[in-house]
N, C-alpha and C positions, 0 to 999 in steps of 0.2 A: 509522654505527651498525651493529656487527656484533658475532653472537652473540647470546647470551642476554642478556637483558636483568633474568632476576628475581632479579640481585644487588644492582640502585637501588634495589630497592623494600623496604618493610618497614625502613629504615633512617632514614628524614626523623625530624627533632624531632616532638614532638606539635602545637606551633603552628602548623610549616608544613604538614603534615596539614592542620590546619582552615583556615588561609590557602588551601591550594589547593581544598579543600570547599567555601568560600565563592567563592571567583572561581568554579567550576563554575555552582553557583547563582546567582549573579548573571549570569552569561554564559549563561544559558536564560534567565533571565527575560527581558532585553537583548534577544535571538535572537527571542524571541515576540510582543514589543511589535513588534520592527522587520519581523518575519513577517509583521502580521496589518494593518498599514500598507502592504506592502510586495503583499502580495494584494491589498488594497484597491484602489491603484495601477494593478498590471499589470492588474486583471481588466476595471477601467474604461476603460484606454486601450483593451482590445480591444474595447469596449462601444461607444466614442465617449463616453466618460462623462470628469467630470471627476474623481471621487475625493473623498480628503479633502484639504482643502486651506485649513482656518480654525483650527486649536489646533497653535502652532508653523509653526515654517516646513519649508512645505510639506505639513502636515499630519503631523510625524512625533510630536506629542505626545496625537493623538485615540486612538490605542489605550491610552495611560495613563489618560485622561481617561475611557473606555470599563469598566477598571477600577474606578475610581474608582466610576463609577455602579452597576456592578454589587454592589458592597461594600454600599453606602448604599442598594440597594432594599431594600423590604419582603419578609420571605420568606414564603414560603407553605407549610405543609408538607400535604398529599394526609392527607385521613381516615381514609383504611384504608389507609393506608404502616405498613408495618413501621418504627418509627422507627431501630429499634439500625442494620441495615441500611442504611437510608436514611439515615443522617448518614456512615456507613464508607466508601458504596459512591465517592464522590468524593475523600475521603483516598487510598482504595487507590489509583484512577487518577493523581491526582498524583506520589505520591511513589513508586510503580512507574515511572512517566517521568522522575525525576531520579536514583532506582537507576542504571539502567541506563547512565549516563554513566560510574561509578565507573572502567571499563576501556578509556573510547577516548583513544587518543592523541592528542597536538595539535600534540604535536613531539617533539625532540629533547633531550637534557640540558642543561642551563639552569644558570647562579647563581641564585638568589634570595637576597638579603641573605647574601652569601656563602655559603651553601652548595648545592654541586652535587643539582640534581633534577630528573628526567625531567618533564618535561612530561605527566603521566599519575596519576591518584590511586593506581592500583594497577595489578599485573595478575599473572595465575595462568595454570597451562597451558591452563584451559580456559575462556578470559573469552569468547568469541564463544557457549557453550551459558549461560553465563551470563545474557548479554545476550537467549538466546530464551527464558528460564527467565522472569525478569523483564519480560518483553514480556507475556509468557505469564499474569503475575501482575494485570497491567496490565490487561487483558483481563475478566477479573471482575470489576473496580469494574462494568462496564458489563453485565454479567450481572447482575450483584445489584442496580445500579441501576433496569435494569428490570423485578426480580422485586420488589422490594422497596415498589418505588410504588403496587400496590395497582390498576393500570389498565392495561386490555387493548395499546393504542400502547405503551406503553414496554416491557411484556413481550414483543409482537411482535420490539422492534427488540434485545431481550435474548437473544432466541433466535435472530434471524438473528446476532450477533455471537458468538453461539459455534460456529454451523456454521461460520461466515465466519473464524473462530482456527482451527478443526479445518481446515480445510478446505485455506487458504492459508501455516499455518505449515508444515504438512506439506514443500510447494512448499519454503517460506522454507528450511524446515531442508537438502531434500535438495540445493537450490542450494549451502550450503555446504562438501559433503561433498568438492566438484571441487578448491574451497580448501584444503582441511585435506590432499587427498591429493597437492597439490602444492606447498603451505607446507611440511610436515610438520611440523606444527605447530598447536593453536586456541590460542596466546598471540596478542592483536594485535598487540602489538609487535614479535614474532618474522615474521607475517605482512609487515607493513609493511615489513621488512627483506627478506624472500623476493622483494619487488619491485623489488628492481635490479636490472638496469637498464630491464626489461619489466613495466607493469602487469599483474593479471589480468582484467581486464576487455577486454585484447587477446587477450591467449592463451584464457583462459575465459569467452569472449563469451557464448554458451548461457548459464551459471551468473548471467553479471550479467543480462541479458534477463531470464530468469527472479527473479531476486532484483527487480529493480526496476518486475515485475510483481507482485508478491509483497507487496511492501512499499508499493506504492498500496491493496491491499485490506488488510493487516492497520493499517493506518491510518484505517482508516475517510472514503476520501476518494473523492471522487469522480475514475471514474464508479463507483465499488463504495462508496458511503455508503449502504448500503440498512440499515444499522440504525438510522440518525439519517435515513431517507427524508422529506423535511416534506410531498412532494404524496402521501405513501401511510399516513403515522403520526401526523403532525403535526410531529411533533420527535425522537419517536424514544424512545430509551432515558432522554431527560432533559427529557423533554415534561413533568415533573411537578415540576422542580427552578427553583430561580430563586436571586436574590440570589450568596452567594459562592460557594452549591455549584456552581452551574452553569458561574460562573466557572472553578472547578476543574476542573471536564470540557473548560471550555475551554483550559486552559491545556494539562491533559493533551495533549490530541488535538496540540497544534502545537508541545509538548516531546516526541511520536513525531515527531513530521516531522522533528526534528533531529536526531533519535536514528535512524532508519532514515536518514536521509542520512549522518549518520557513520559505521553502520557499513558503507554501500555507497561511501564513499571509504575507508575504512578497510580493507574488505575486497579491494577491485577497483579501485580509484584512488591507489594508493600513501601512503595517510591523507596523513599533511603532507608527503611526500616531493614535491619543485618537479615543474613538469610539463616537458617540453622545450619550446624552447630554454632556457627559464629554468634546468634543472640544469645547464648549461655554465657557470655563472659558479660557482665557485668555495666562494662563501660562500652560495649559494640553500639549505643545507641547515642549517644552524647558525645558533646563534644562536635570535632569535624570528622570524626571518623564515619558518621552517616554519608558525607560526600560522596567518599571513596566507594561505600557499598554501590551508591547511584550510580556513580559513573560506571562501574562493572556490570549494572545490569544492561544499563544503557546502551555498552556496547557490547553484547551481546549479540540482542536484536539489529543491530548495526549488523553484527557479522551475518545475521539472519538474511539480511539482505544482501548483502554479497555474495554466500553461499548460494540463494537465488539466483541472482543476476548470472553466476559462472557455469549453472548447471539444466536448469528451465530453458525452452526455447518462449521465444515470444506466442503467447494463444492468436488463435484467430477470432477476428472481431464479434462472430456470432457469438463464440465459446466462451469470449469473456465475457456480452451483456444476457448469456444463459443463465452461469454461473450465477453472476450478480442477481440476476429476478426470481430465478428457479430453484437456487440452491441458498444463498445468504437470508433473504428477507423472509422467506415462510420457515426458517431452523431459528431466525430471531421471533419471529412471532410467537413460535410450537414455546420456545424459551420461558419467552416473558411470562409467557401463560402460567407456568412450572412455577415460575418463580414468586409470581401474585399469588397463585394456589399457596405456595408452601410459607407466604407470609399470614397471607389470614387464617390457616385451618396449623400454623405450629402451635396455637393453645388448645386447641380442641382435641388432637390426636396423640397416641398417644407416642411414637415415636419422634422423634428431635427433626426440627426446621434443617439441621446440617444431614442429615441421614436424606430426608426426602429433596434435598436440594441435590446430593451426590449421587441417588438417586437417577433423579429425572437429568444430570448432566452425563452420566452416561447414557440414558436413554439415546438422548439431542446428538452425542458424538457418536452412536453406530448408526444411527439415523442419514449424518453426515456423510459419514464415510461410505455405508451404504447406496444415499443417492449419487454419491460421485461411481463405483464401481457400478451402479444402476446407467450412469449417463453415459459412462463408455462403454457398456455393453449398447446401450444404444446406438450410438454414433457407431462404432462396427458394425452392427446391421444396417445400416443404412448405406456403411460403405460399401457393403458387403453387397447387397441390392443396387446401388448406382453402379458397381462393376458391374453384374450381369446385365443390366439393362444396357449398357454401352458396348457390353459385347454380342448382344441381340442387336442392338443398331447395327453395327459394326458388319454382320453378315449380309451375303448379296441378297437382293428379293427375288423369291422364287414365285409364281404366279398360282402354281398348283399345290402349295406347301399344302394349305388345309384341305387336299382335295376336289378344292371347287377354282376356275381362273377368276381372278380378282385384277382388276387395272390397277398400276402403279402409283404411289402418292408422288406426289412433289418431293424432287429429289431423289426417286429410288429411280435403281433399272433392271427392268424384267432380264433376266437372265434364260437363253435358249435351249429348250430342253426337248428330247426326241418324242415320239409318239406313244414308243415301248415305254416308258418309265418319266418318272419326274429329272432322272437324273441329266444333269448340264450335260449340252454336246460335246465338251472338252472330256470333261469323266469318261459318257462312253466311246468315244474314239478310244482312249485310253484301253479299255477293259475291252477292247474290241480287238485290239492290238493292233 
């Protein structure tokens, strides 16, 4: 696969248009069942638990079955919900998380019923701001959802998910600016190409770090679920929804986990392109066997995310929007900088653009890691100080401590002390015997 790619496109029949529309669709829906089964699972074994393990074998038909219930409850709608809104606010979320598939690739050119097609619904020069556009869109179901309910918890977790969109897309975006200036390119397909024979996830390690920090919070997952928090909201932004809407916020949320995993193999893992040794055999890249690469990276990061979820506790809301300002956005700036350096000065020098790119991205990751073991050394001194300061409060007020009597503040009480010495009348009766 070389060159430009957006002469496949815009050429298909109208029916395999919607034939490949509908496989998309149905291969999320597929992806979510088998997702939310597949958490259930891994989160148990870490638990010592058993899982599900009674609707189908092995339990892999209780997430349909989970569906199904949720369809058929009762729904409830909130009194003082804005209703126009509150029926929208779960559409937008859905069908903003199956947008956003229109541009990732899955593979290479293909027959289908004879005629030749990319493995890709579409793609334009700029499908990766595309895909932040419509994350971006995705994003306000859950704003509105919880301005719209009418109760204090879901507007709480309404308003932390759009600091938490400001905050972490910012990160998200400038992570990919390292790509686009060493793709030359925001087509994926054109990207995916720029990865032979070297991923970007080796060369632009910083960028992916960052990106797959990034794409844990704009996901709303934990340890950064603080707008769905259940021990600080109850439920969050959809504490007010039940029956299929809420179904749809569920579906949302874990059609983004698909969708941020593809684009972080898409962008930094060669999308379907085999991994080594596997690209040594000849035919790993043709054909549909490029799918199967996809889908194993795909869930991978999937499991990335679960192994989070089972192990992280939830941050605290300072700790997250720290992180995000203090720690993502000036490691993408120190980056890009790296990164434009080592495009315009690889002819002039005399070492390789790949050396000083590997370079400067370990630089960027002790950097990283540094100011994270930098910030909790911090934060323990602080903790470390607000203890003793609480246990100075915590002591009686003595009038003659510093020598001199001093009147009591508001709140404190002189404590009675003999003529002989500073010490309390209790003390010396004591030592008086």
């Amino acid at each position: 696969m070389t060159g430009s790619q957006f002469g496949v496109f815009g050429i298909d029949p109208w029916w395999l248009v919607l034939l490949k529309a509908l496989a998309i669709f149905v291969m999320l829906v597929l992806l979510t069942l088998f997702t939310i089964w597949w958490e259930r699972r891994v989160v148990s074994r870490m638990q010592n638990r058993i899982g599900p393990n009674r609707v189908g074998p092995f339990g892999l038909l209780q997430s349909l079955m989970d569906g199904f219930k949720l369809g058929l409850k009762e729904e409830i709608i909130p009194k003082a919900a804005h209703v126009g809104v509150y029926w929208i606010a779960p559409v937008i979320s859905a069908t903003a998380a199956f947008l956003a598939f229109a541009v990732i690739p899955f593979g290479p050119t293909v027959s289908i019923f004879g005629v030749e097609t990319p493995l890709q619904l579409t793609d334009f020069p700029v499908s990766v701001l595309y895909v932040l556009a419509i994350a971006s869109i995705g994003i306000y179901g859950i704003v509105l959802a919880g301005w719209s309910s009418g109760s204090t918890y879901p507007l709480l977790g309404g308003l932390r998910s759009s600091a938490q969109m400001i905050s972490y897309e910012i990160a998200m975006g400038m992570s990919f600016v390292a790509v686009f200036l060493y793709a030359g390119s925001m087509s994926t397909s054109e990207i995916i190409t720029a990865q032979e024979p070297i991923w970007f996830a080796v060369i632009l390690l910083p960028s992916f770090l960052i990106y797959v920090t990034s794409m844990v919070g704009e996901t709303n997952r934990a340890p950064f679920d603080l707008p769905e928090a259940e021990g600080e909201l109850v439920g969050g932004f959809h504490t007010e929804y039940s029956s299929l809407k809420f179904a749809m916020f569920f579906l949302a949320e874990y059609i983004n986990m698909v969708t941020v995993s593809a684009l972080a193999t898409t962008l930094f893992l060669g999308g379907w392109l085999a991994p080594w040794p596997i690209s040594l055999w000849e035919s790993a890249n043709t054909g549909w066997w490029p799918l199967l690469w996809w889908l194993i990276k795909v869930q991978i990061f999937i499991f990335v995310f679960i192994w989070l979820r089972a192990t992280l506790p939830r941050l605290r809301y300072d700790q997250f929007m720290k992180f995000g300002w203090k720690v993502l956005i000036p490691a993408s700036i120190v980056w890009i900088m790296v990164v434009a350096a080592a495009r315009v000065l690889r002819n002039d020098i005399e070492f390789s653009n790949r050396q000083l790119l590997i370079g400067g991205a370990i630089v960027i990751a002790v950097l990283l890691v540094g100011s994270w073991f930098a910030q909790g050394a911090l934060d323990r001194r602080e903790a470390a100080r607000k203890f003793i300061r609480e246990e100075i409060d915590s002591r009686p007020f003595e009038p003659m401590a510093g020598g001199f009597p001093v009147p009591p503040m508001p709140g404190q009480q002189a404590v009675l002390t003999t003529r002989r010495s500073n010490i309390p009348v209790v003390q010396q009766e004591a030592i008086d015997g």
